[in-house]
N, C-alpha and C positions, 0 to 999 in steps of 0.2 A: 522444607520450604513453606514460606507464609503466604497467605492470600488477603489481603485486603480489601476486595473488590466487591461492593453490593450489588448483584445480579439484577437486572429486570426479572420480576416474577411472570411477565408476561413470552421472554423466551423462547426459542427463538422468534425475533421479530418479524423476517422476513426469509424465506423457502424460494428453493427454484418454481416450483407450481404457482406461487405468487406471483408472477410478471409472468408477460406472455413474450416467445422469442423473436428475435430481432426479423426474421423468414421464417417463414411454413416449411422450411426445407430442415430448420437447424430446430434442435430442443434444447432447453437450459440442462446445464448439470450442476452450476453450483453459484452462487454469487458470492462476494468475497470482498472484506475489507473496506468501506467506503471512506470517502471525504467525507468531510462534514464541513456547513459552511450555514452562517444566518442571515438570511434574507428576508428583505419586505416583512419582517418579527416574526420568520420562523425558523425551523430550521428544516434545514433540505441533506441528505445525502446525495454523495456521485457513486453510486455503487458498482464492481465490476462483475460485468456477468460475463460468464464465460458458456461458451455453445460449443454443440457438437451436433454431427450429422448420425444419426442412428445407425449401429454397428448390421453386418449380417456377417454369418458364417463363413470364416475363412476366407474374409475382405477384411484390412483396417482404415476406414474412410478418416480426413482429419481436413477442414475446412482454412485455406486461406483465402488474403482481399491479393486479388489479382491484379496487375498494373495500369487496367481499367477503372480500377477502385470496386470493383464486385466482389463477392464472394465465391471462389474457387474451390473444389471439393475434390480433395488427390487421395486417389485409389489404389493400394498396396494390394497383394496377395499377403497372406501371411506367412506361406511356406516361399516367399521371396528370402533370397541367401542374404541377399544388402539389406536387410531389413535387421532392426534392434528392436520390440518392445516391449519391453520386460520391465516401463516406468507408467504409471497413470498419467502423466503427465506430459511425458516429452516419448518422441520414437526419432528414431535415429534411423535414416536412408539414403543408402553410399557417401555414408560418412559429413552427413550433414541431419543437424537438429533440426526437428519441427515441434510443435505442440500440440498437443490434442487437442485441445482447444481454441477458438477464436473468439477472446474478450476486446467489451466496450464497455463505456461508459452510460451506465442512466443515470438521469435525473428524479429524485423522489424526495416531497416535501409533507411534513407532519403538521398537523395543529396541537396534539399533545405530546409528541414525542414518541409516540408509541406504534403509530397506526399510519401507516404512508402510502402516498396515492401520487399518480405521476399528473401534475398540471396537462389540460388538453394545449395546451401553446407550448410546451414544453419537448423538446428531443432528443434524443441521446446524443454521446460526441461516439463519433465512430473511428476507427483507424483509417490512416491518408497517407498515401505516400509507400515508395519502396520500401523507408523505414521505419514503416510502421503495418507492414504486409503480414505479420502473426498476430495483429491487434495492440490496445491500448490497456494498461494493468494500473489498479494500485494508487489511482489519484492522490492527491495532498491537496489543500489548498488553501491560500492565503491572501489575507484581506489587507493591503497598504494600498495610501492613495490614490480610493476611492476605486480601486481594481482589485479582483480577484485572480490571484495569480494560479493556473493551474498547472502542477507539476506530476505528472505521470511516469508507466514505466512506456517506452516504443517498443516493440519487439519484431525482429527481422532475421532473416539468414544471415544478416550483418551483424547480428551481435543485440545486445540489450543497451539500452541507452535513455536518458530522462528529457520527454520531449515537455513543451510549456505552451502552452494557450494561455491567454487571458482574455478576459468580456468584463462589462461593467453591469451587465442585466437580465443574463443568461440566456440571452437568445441570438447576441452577435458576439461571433469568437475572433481573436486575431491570433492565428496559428505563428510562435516564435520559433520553430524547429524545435533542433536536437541541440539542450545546452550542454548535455555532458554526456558524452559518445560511449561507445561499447567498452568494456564493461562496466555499467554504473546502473543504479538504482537508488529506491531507499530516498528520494530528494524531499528534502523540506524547506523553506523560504520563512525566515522571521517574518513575524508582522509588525515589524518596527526596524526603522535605518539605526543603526550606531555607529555612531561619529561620519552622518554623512552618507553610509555605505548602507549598500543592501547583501545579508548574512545568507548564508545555507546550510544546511547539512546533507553528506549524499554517500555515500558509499560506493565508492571502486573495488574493483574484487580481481582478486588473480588466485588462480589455483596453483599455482606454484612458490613464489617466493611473497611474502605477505602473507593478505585473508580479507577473511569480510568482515572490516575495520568502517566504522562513521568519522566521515574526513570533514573538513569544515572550508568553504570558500568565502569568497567575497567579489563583490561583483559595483562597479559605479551605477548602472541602469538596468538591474535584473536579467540582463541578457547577457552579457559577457563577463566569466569568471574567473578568477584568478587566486593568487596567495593561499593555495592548497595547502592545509595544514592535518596531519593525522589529528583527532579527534579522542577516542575512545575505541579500543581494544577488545577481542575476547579474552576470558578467562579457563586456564586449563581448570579442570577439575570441577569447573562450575558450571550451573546452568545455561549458559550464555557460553561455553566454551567453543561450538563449534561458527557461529555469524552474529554478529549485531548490527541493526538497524535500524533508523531514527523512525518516531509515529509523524504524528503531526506537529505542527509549528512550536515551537517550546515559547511554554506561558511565563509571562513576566512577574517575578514577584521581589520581596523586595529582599529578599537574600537571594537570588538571582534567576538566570533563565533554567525554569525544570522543563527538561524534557523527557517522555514517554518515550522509551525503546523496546523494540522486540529482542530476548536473543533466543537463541537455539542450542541444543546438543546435538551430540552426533547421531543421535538416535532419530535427527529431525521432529524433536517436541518445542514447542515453542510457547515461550514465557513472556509475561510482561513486567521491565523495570524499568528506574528511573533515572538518571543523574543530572548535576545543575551546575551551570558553567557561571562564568563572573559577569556582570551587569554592562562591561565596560570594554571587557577583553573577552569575548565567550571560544574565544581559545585554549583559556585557562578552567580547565575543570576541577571544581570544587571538592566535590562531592558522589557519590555512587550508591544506590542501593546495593546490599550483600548478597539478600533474597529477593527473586522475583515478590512484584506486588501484588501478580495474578499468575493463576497457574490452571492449565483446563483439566476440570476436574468434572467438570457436569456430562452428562451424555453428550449433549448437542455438540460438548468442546471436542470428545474425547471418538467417536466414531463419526464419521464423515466422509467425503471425498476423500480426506488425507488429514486423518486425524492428528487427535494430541497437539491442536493447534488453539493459539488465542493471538489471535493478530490485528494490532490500532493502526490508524492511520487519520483517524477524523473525532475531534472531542470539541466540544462546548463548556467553554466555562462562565460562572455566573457565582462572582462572590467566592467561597471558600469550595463549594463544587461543583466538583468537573465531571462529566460524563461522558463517559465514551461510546462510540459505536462500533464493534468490533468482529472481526470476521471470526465463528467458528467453525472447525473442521472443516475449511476449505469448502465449505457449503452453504453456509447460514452467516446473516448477519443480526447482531445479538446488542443489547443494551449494557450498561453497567454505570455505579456511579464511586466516585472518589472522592475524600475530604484532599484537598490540598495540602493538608497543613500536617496531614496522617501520612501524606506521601514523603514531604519533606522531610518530616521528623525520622522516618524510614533512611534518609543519607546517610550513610556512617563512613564510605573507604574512598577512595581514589583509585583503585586498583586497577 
């Protein structure tokens, strides 16, 4: 496998000890993945941080937002029979998932890229609502008419689902729901109508018949979607064999829309590539990277919360390069920069 990705030398950019937690009650374990978006000439991340309540002996405590909109802190025994936890991430009690964690959204903006500090008017978006009672994951976010469209993951005993806010100035949000219900993720929103319409990409997932395949919708006013079409595929045998899913908003160029994808193997290691749909019809995929473009290989990528990860969601482009900001090992969020044109030339399959 090839890597193509110029590292920030500065690396990683931002640690859970960097921000302080959302309650004195909860400490960070990881931040992970952010948007990326430019504002007022800078740019800002939505980064997710995800909290937990401090373990003791033969308790496993794991925080949710209760239907008061508070934060909730449920109390297992461990030598409990209905209990499962044998994942970092998720524990299983009588027969129902929870998370370990309860993620939200901050706000963090840079003067050079490098170095990020939270505006004192500025607040995090927090989770609202039943269906969003495990927290908010994994922003996107997209800039058309004069709005920033924010697409997220919702997490609840109901399942995973891609809830949408949008603001014009980051301090009044107007909460659009859940536009595409359990199971789905993975959402990204063009930043540009074609023919009219406003585009998506998103990912539904079934553990049984299918996979976790990037589908493609379309929608008249951003909020109701339709003309579900498969998108792009895993590959057996390849890096990307076990899930693929969309980064951020796929950039327009003039052999067509590239977008950045995560995939996975079954080993849960996770890669970054590319592929580029047509200008006119982005139903029609052109084009595919063979080899990831990025692959964790650095410490920070390769030991963490849950390692062996490189995961986009938020890039800045300007001219011929793009830069990413990218979550490693489920802990860290990390810099990187791309030639466009090095990416492109990287297409070679449809596969």
């Amino acid at each position: 496998m090839i890597d193509i990705a110029h590292r920030f030398p500065e690396n990683p950019l931002l640690m859970p000890k960097d921000l302080l937690p959302s309650s004195p009650d909860l400490h960070i374990i990881s931040l992970l993945n952010p948007g990326v978006f430019v504002f007022e000439g800078k740019t800002w991340l939505l980064v997710r941080v995800a909290e937990c309540i401090s373990q003791k002996e033969g308790v496993i405590f794991f925080p949710i937002i209760n239907t008061f909109g508070k934060v909730e802190i449920i109390e297992i025994p461990l030598n409990d029979p209905d209990l499962v936890a044998t994942d970092a991430r998720i524990v299983q009690y009588k027969g129902l998932d929870y998370l370990t964690t309860l993620s939200h959204l901050r706000i963090l903006c840079t003067d050079d890229g490098i170095h990020f500090y939270t505006p004192e008017d500025i607040h995090p978006l927090m989770g609202s609502g039943v269906l969003e009672q495990f927290g908010i994951e994994d922003a996107r976010i997209s800039y058309l008419e004069n709005t920033y469209y924010i697409t997220y993951t919702a997490v609840s005993n109901n399942g995973v689902g891609v809830g949408l806010r949008t603001t014009k100035d980051w301090k009044n949000f107007e909460t659009k729901g859940m536009i595409f219900p359990p199971h789905n993720k993975d959402c990204t929103i063009f930043e540009e109508k074609i023919n009219g319409k406003f585009y998506a990409l998103h990912r539904p997932s079934s553990p049984q018949i299918g996979g976790n395949f990037i589908w493609l919708a379309e929608s008249p006013d951003g909020m109701h979607w339709g003309n579900h079409q498969f998108l792009l595929g895993t590959r057996k045998g390849f890096w990307d064999s076990a899930r693929v899913g969309a980064g951020a908003s796929p950039i327009k160029t003039d052999k067509g829309w590239l977008e950045i994808y995560h995939g996975a193997n079954a080993e849960h290691q996770y890669c970054l590539g590319a592929f580029l749909m047509d200008l006119e019809d982005p139903s029609k995929v052109i084009s595919r990277t063979l080899d990831p473009i990025m692959i964790p290989k650095e410490s920070y990528e390769l030991s963490g919360f849950f390692g062996h990860v490189v995961f986009t969601n938020g890039h800045v482009v300007e001219g011929d390069k793009l830069t990413i900001y990218y979550g490693a090992a489920d802990e860290f969020v990390c810099g990187a920069y791309f030639s466009i044109a090095e990416i492109v030339s990287a297409l070679e399959v449809t596969l």
